[in-house]
mmCIF file of the N, C-alpha and C atoms, coordinates in Angstrom:
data_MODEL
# 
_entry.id   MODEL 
# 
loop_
_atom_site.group_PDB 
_atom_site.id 
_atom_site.type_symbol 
_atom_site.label_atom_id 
_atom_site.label_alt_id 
_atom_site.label_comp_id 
_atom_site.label_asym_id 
_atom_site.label_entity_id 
_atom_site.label_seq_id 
_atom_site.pdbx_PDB_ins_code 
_atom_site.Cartn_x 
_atom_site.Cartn_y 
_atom_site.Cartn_z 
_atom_site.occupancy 
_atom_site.B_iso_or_equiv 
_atom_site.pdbx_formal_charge 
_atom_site.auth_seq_id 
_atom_site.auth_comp_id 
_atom_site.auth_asym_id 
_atom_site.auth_atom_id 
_atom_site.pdbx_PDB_model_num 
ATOM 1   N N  . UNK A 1 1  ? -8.781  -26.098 -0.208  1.00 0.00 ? 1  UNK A N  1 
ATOM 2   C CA . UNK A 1 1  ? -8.947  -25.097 -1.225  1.00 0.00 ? 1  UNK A CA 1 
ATOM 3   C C  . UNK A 1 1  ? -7.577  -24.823 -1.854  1.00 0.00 ? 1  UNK A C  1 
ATOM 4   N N  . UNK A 1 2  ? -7.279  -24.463 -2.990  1.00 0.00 ? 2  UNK A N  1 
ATOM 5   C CA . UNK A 1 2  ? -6.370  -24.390 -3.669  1.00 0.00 ? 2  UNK A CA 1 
ATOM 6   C C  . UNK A 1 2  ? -5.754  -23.256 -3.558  1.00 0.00 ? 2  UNK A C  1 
ATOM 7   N N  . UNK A 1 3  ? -4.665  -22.931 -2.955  1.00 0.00 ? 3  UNK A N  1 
ATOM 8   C CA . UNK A 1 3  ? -3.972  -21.739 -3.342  1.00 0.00 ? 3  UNK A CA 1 
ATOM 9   C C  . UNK A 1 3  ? -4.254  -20.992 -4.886  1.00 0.00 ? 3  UNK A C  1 
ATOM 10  N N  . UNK A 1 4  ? -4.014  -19.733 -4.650  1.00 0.00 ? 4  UNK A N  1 
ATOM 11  C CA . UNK A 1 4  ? -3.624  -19.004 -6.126  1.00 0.00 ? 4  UNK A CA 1 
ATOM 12  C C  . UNK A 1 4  ? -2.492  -18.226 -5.946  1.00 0.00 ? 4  UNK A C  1 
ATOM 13  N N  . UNK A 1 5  ? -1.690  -18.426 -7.022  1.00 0.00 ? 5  UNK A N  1 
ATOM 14  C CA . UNK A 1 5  ? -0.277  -17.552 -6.896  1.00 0.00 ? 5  UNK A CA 1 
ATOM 15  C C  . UNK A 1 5  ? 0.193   -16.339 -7.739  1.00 0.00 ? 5  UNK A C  1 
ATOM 16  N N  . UNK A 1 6  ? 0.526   -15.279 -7.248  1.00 0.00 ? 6  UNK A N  1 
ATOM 17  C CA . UNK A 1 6  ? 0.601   -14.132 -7.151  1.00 0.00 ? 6  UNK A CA 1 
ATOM 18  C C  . UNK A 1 6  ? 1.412   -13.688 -7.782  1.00 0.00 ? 6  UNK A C  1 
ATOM 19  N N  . UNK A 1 7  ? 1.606   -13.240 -9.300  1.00 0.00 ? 7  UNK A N  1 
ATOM 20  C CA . UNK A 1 7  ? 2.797   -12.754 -10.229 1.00 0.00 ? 7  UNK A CA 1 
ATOM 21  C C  . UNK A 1 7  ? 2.874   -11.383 -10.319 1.00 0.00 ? 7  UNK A C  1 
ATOM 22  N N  . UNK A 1 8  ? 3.711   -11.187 -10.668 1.00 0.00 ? 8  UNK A N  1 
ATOM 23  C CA . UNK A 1 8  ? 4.458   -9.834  -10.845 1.00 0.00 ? 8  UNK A CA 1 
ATOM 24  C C  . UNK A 1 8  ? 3.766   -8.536  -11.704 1.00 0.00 ? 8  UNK A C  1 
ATOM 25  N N  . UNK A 1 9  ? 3.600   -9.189  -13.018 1.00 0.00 ? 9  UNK A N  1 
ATOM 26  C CA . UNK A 1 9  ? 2.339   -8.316  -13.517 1.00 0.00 ? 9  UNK A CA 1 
ATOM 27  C C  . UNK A 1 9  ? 0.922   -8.663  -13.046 1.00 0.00 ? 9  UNK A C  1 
ATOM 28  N N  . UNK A 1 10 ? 0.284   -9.739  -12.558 1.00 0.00 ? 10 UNK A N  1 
ATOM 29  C CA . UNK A 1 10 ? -1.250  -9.281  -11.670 1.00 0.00 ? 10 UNK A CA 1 
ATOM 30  C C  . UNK A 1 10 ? -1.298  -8.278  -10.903 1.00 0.00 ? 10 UNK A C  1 
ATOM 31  N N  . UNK A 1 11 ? 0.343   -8.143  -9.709  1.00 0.00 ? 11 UNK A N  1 
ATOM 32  C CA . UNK A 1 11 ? -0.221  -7.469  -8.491  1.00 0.00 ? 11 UNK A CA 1 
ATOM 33  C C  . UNK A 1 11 ? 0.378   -6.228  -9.231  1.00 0.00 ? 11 UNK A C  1 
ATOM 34  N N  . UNK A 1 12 ? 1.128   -5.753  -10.161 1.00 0.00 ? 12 UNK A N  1 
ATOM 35  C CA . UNK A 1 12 ? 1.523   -4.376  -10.763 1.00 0.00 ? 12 UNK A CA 1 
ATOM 36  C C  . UNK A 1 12 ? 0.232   -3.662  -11.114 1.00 0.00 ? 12 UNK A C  1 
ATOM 37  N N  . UNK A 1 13 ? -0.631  -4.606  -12.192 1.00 0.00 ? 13 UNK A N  1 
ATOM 38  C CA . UNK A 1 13 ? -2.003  -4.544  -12.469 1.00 0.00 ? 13 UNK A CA 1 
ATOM 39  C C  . UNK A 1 13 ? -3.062  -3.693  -11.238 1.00 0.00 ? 13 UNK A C  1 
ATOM 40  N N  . UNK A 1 14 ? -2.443  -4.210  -10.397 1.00 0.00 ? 14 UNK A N  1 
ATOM 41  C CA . UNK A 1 14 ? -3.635  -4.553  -8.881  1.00 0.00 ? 14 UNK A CA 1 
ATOM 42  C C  . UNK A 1 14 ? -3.563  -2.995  -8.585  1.00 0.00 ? 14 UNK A C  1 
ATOM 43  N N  . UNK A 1 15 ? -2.232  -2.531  -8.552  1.00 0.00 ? 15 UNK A N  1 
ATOM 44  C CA . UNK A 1 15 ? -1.985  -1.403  -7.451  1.00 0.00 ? 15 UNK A CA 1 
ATOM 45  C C  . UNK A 1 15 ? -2.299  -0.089  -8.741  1.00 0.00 ? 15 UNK A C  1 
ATOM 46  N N  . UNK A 1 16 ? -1.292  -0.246  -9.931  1.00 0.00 ? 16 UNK A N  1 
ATOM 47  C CA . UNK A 1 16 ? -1.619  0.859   -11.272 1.00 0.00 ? 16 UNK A CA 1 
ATOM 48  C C  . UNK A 1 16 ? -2.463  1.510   -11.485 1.00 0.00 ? 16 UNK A C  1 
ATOM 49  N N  . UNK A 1 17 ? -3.597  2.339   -10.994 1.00 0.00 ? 17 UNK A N  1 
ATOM 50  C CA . UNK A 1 17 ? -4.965  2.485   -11.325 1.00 0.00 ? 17 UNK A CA 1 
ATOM 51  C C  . UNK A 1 17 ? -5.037  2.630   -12.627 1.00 0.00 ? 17 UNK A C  1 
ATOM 52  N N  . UNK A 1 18 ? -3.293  3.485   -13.586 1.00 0.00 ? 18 UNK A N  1 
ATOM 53  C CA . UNK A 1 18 ? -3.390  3.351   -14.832 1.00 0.00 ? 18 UNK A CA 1 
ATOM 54  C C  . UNK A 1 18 ? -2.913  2.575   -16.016 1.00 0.00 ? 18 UNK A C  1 
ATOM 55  N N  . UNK A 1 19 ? -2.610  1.410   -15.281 1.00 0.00 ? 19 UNK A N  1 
ATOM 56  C CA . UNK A 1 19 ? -2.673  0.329   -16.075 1.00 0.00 ? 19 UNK A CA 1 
ATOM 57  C C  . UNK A 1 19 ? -3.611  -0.411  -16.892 1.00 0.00 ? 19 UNK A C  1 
ATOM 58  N N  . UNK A 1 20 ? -3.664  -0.551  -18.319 1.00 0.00 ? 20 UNK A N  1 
ATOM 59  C CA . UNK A 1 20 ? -4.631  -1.062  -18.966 1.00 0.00 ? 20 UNK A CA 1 
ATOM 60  C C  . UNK A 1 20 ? -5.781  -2.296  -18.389 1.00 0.00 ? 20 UNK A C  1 
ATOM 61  N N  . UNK A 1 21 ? -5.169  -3.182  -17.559 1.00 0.00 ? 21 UNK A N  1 
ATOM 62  C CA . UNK A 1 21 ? -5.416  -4.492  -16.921 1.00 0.00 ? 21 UNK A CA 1 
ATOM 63  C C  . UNK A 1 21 ? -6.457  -4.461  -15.297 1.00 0.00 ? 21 UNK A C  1 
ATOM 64  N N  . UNK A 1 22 ? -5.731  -3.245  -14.835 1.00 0.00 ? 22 UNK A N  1 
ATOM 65  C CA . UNK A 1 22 ? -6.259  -2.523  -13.591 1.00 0.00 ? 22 UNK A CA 1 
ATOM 66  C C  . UNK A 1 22 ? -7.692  -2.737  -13.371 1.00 0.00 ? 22 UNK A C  1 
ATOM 67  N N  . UNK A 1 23 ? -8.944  -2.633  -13.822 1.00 0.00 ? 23 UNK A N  1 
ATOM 68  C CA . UNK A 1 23 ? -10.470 -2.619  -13.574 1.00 0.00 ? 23 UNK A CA 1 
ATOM 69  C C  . UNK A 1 23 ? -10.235 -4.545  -13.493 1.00 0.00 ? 23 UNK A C  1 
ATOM 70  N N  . UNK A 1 24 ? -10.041 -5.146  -14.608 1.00 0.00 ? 24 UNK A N  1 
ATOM 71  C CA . UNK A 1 24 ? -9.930  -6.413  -14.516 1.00 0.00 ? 24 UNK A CA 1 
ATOM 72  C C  . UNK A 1 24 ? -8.276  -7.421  -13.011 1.00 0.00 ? 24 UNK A C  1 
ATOM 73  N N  . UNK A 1 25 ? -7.851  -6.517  -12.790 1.00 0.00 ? 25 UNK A N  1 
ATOM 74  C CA . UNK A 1 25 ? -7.164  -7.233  -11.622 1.00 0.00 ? 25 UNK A CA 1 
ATOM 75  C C  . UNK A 1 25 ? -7.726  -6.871  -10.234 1.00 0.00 ? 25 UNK A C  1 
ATOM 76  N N  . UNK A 1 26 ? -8.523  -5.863  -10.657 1.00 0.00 ? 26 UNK A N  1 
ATOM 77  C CA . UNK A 1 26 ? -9.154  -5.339  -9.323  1.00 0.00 ? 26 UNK A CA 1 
ATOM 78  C C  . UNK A 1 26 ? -10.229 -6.463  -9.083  1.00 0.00 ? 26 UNK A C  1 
ATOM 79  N N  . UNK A 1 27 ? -11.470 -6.801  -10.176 1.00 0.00 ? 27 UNK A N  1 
ATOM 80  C CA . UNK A 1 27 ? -12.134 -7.470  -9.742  1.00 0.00 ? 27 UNK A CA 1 
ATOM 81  C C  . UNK A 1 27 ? -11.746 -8.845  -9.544  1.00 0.00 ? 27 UNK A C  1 
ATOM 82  N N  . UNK A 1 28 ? -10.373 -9.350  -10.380 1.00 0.00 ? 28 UNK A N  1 
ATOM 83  C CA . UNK A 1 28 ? -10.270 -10.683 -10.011 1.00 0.00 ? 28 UNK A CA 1 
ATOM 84  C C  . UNK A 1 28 ? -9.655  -10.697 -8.389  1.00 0.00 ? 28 UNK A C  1 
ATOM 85  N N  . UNK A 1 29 ? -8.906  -10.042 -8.159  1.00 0.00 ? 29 UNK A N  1 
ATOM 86  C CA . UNK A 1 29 ? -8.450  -9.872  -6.661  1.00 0.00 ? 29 UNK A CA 1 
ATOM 87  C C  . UNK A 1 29 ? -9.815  -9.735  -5.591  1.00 0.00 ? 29 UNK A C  1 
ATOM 88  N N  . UNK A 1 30 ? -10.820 -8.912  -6.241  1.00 0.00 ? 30 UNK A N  1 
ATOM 89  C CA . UNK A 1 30 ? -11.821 -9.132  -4.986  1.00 0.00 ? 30 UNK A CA 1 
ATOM 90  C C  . UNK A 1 30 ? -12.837 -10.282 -5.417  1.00 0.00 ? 30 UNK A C  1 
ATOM 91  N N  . UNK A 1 31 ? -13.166 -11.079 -5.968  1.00 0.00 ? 31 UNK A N  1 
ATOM 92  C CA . UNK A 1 31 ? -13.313 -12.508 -6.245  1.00 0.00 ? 31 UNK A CA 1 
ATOM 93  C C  . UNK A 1 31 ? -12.492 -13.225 -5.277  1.00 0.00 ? 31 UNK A C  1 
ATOM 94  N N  . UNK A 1 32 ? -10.998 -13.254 -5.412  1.00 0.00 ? 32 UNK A N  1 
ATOM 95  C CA . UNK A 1 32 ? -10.147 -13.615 -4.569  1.00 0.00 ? 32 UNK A CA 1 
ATOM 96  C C  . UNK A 1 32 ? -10.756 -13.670 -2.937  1.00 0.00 ? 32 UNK A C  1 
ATOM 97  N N  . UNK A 1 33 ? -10.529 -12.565 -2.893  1.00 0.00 ? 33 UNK A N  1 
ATOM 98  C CA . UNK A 1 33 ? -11.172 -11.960 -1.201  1.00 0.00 ? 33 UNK A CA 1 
ATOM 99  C C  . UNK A 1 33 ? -12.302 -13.254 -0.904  1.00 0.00 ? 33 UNK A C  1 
ATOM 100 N N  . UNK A 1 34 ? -13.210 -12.781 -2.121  1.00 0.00 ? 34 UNK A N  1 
ATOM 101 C CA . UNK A 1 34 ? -14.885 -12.979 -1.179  1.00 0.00 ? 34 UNK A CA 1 
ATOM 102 C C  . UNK A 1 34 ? -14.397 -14.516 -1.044  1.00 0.00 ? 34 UNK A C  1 
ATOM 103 N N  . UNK A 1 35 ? -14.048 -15.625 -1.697  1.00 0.00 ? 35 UNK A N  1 
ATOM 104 C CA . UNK A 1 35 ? -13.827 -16.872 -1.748  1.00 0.00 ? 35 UNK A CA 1 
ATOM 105 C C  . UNK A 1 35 ? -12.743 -17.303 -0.909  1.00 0.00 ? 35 UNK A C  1 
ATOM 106 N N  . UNK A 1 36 ? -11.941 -16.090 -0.620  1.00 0.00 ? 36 UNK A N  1 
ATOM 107 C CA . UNK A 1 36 ? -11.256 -16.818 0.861   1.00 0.00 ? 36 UNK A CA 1 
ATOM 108 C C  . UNK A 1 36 ? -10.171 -17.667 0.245   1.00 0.00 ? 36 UNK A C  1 
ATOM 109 N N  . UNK A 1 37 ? -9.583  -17.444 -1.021  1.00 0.00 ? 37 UNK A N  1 
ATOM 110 C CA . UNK A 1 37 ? -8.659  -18.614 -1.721  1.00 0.00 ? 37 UNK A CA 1 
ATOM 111 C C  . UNK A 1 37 ? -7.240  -17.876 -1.013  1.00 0.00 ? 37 UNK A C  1 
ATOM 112 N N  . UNK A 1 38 ? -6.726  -18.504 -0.515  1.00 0.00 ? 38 UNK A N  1 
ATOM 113 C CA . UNK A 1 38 ? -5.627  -18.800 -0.008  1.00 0.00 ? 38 UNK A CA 1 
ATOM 114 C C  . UNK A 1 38 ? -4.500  -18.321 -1.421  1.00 0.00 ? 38 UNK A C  1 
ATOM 115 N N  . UNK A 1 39 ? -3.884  -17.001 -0.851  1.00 0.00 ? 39 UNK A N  1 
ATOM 116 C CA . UNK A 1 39 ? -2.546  -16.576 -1.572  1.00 0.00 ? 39 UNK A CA 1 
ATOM 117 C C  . UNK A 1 39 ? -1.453  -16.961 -1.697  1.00 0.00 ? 39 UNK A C  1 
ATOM 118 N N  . UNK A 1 40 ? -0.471  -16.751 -2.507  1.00 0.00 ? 40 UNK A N  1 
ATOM 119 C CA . UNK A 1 40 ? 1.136   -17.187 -2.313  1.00 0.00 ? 40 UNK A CA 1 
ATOM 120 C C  . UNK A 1 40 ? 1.914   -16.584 -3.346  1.00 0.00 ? 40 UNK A C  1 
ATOM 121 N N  . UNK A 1 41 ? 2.926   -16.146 -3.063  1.00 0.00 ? 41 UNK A N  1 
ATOM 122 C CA . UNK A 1 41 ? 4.218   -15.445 -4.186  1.00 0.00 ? 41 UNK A CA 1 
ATOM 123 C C  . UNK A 1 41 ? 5.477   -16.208 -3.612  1.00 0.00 ? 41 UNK A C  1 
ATOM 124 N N  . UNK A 1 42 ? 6.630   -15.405 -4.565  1.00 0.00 ? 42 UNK A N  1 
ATOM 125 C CA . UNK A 1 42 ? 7.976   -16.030 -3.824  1.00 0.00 ? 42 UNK A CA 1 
ATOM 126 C C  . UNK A 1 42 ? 8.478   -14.502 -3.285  1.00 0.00 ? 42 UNK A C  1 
ATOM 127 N N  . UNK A 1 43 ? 9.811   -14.580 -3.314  1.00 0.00 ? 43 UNK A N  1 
ATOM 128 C CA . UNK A 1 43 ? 10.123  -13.719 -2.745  1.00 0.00 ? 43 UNK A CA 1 
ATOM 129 C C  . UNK A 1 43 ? 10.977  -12.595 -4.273  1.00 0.00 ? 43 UNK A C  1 
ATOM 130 N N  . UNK A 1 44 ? 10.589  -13.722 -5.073  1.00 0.00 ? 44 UNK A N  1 
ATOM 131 C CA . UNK A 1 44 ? 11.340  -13.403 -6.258  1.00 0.00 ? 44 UNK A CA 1 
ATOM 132 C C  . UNK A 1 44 ? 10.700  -12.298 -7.136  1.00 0.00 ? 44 UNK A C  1 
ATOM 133 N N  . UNK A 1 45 ? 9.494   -12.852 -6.948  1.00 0.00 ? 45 UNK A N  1 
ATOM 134 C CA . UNK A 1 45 ? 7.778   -11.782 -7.678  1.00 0.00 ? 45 UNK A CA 1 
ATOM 135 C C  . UNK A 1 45 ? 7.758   -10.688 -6.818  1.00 0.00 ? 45 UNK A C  1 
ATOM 136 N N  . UNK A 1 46 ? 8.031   -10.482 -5.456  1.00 0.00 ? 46 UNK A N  1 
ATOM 137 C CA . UNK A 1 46 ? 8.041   -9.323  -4.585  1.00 0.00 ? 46 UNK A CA 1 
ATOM 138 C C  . UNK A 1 46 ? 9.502   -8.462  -4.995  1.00 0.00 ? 46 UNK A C  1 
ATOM 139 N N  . UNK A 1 47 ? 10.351  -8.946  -5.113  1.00 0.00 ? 47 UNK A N  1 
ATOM 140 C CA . UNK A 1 47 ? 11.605  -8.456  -5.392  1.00 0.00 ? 47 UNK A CA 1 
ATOM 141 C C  . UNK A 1 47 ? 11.085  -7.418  -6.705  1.00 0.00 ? 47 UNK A C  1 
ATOM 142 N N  . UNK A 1 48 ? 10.752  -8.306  -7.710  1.00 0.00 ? 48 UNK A N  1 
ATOM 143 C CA . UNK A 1 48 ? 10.333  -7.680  -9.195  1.00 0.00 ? 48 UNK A CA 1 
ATOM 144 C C  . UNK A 1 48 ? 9.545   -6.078  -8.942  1.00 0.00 ? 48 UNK A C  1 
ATOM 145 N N  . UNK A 1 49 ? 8.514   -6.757  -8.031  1.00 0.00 ? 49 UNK A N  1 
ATOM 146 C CA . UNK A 1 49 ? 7.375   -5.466  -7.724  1.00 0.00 ? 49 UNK A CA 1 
ATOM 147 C C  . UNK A 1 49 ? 7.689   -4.442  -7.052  1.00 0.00 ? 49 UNK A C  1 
ATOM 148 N N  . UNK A 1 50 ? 8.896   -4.708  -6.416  1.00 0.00 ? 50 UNK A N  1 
ATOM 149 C CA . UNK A 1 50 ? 9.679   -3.577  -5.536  1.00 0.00 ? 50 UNK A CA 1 
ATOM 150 C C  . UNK A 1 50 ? 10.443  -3.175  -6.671  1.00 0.00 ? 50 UNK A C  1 
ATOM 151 N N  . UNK A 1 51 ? 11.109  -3.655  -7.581  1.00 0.00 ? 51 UNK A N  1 
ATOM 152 C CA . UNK A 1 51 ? 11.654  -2.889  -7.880  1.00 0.00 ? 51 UNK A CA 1 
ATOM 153 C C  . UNK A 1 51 ? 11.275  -1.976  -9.174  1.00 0.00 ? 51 UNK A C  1 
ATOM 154 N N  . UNK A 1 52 ? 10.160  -2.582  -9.750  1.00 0.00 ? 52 UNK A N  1 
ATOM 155 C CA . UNK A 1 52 ? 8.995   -1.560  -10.757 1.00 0.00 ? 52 UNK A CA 1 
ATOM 156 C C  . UNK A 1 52 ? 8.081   -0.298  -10.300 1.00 0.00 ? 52 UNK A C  1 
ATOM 157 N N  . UNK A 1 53 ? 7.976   -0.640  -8.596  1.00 0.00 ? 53 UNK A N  1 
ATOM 158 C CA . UNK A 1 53 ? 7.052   0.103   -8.072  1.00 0.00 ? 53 UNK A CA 1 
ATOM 159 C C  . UNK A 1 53 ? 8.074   1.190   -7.044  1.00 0.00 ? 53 UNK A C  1 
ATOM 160 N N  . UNK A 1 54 ? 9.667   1.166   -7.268  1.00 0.00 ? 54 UNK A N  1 
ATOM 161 C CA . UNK A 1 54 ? 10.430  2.040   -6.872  1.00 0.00 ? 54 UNK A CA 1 
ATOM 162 C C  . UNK A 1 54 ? 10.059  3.573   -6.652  1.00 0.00 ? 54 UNK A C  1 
ATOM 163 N N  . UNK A 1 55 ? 9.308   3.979   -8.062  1.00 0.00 ? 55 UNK A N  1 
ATOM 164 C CA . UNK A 1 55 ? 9.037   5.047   -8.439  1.00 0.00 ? 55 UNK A CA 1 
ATOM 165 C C  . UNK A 1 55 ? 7.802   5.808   -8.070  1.00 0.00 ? 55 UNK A C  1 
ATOM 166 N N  . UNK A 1 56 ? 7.234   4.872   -7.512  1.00 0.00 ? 56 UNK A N  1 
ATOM 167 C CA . UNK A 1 56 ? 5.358   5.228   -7.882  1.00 0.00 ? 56 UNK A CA 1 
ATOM 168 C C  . UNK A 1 56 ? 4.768   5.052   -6.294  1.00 0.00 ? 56 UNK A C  1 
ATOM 169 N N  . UNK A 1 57 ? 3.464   6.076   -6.949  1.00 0.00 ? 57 UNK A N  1 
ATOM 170 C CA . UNK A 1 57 ? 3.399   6.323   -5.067  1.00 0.00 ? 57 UNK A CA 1 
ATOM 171 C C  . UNK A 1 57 ? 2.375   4.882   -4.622  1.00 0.00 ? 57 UNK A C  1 
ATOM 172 N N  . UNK A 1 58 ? 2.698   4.031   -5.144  1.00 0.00 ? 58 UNK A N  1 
ATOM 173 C CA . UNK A 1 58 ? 2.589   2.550   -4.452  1.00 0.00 ? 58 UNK A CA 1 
ATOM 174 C C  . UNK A 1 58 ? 3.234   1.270   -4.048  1.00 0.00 ? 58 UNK A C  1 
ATOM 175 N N  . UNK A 1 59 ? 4.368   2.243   -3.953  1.00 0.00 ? 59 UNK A N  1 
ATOM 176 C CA . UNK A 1 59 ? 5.429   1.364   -3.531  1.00 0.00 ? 59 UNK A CA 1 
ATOM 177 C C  . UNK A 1 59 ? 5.431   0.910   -2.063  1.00 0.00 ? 59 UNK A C  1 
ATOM 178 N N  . UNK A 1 60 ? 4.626   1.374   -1.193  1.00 0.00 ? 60 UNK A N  1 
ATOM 179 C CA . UNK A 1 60 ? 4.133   0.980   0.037   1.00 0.00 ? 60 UNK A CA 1 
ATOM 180 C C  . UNK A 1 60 ? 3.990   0.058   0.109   1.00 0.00 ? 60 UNK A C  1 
ATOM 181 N N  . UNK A 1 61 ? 3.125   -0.313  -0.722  1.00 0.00 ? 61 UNK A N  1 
ATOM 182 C CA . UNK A 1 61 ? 2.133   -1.512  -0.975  1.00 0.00 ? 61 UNK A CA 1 
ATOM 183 C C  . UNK A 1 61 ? 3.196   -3.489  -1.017  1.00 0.00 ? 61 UNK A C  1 
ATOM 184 N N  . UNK A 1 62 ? 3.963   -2.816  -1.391  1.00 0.00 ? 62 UNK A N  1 
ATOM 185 C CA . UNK A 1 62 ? 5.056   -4.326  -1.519  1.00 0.00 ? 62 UNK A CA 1 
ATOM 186 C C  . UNK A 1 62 ? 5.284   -4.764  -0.115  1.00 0.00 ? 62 UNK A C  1 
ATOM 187 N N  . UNK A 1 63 ? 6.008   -3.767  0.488   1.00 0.00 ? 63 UNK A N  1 
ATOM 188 C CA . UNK A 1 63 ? 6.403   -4.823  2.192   1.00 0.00 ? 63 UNK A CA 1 
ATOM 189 C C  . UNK A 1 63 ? 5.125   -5.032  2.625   1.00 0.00 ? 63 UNK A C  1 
ATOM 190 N N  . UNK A 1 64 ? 4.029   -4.227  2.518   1.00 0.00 ? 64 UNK A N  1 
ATOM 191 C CA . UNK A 1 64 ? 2.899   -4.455  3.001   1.00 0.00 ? 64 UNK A CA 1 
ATOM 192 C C  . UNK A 1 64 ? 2.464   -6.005  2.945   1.00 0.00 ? 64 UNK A C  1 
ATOM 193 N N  . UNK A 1 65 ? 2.515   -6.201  1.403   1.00 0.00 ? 65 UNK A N  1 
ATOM 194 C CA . UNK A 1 65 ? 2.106   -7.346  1.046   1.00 0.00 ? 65 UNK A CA 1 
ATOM 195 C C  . UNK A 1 65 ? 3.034   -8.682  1.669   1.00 0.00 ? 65 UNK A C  1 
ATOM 196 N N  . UNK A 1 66 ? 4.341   -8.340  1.880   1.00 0.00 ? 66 UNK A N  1 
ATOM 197 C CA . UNK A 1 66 ? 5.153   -9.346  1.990   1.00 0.00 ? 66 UNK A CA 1 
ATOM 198 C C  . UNK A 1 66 ? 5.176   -9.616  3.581   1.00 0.00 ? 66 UNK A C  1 
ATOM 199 N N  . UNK A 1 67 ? 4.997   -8.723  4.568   1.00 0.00 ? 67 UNK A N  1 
ATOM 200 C CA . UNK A 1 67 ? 4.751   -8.916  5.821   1.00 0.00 ? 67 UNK A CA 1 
ATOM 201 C C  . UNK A 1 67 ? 3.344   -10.044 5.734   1.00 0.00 ? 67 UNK A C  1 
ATOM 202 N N  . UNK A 1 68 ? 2.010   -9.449  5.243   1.00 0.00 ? 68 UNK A N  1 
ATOM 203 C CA . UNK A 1 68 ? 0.925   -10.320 5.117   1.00 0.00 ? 68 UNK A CA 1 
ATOM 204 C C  . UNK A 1 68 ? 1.266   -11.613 4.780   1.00 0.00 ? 68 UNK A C  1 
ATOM 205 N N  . UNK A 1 69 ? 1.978   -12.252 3.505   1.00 0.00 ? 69 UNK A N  1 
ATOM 206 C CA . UNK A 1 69 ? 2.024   -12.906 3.374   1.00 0.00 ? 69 UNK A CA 1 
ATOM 207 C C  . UNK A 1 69 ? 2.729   -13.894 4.341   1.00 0.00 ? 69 UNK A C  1 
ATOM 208 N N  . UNK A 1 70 ? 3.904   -13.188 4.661   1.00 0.00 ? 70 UNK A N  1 
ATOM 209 C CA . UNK A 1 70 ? 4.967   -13.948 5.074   1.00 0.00 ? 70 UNK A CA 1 
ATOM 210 C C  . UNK A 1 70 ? 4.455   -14.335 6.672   1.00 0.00 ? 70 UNK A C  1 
ATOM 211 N N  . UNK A 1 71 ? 3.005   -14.057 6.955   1.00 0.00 ? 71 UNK A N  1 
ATOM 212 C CA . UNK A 1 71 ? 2.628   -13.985 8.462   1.00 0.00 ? 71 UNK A CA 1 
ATOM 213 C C  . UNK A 1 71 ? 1.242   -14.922 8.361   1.00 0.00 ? 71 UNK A C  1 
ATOM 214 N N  . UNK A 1 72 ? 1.197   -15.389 7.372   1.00 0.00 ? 72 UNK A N  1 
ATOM 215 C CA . UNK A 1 72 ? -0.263  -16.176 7.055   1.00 0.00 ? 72 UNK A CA 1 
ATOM 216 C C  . UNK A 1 72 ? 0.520   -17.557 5.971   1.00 0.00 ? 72 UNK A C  1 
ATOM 217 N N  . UNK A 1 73 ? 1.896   -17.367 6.371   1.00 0.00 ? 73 UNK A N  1 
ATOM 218 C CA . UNK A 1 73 ? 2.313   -18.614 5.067   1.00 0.00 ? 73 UNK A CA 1 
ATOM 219 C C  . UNK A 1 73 ? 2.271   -18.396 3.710   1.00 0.00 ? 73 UNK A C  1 
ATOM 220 N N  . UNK A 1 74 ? 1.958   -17.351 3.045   1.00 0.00 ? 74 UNK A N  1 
ATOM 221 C CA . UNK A 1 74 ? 1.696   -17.681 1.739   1.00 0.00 ? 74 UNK A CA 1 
ATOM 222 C C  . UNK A 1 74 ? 2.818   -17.016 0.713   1.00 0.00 ? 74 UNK A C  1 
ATOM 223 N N  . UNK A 1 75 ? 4.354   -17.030 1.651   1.00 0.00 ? 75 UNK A N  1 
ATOM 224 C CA . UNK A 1 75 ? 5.225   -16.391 0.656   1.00 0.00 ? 75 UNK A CA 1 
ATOM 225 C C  . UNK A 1 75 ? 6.447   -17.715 0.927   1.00 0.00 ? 75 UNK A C  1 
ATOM 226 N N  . UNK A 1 76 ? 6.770   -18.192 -0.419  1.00 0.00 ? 76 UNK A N  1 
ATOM 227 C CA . UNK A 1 76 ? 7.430   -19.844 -0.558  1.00 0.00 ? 76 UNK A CA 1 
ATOM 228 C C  . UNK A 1 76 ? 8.717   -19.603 -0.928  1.00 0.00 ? 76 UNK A C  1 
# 
């Protein structure tokens, strides 16, 4: 199965609830899920998202993601 890779504005999208893009990254991310497609970012796209999401109360959400990834392979 093909990886899909993980940019900077999708996962900003993902977490924003008020981001214009938000209803549409939500459902492509749980598409994602149900199909089991195999994730991946760098460390470069996490860097970005940490440092946009400095401010906002979802800034949790970044190491979160980067532990996951980085524990299932999917951060390159």
């Amino acid at each position: 199965m093909r990886p899909v890779f993980l940019d900077t504005v999708g996962l900003l999208a993902l977490w924003d609830t008020s981001d214009q893009w938000h209803p549409a990254a939500e459902r492509a991310f749980a598409e994602l899920q149900v199909g089991r497609r195999p994730l991946l970012t760098t460390n470069l796209v996490l860097f970005e998202c940490g440092n946009a999401a400095a401010r906002r109360p979802y800034r949790n959400l970044v190491p979160q993601l980067w532990r996951s990834l980085e524990a299932t392979g999917g951060l390159v």
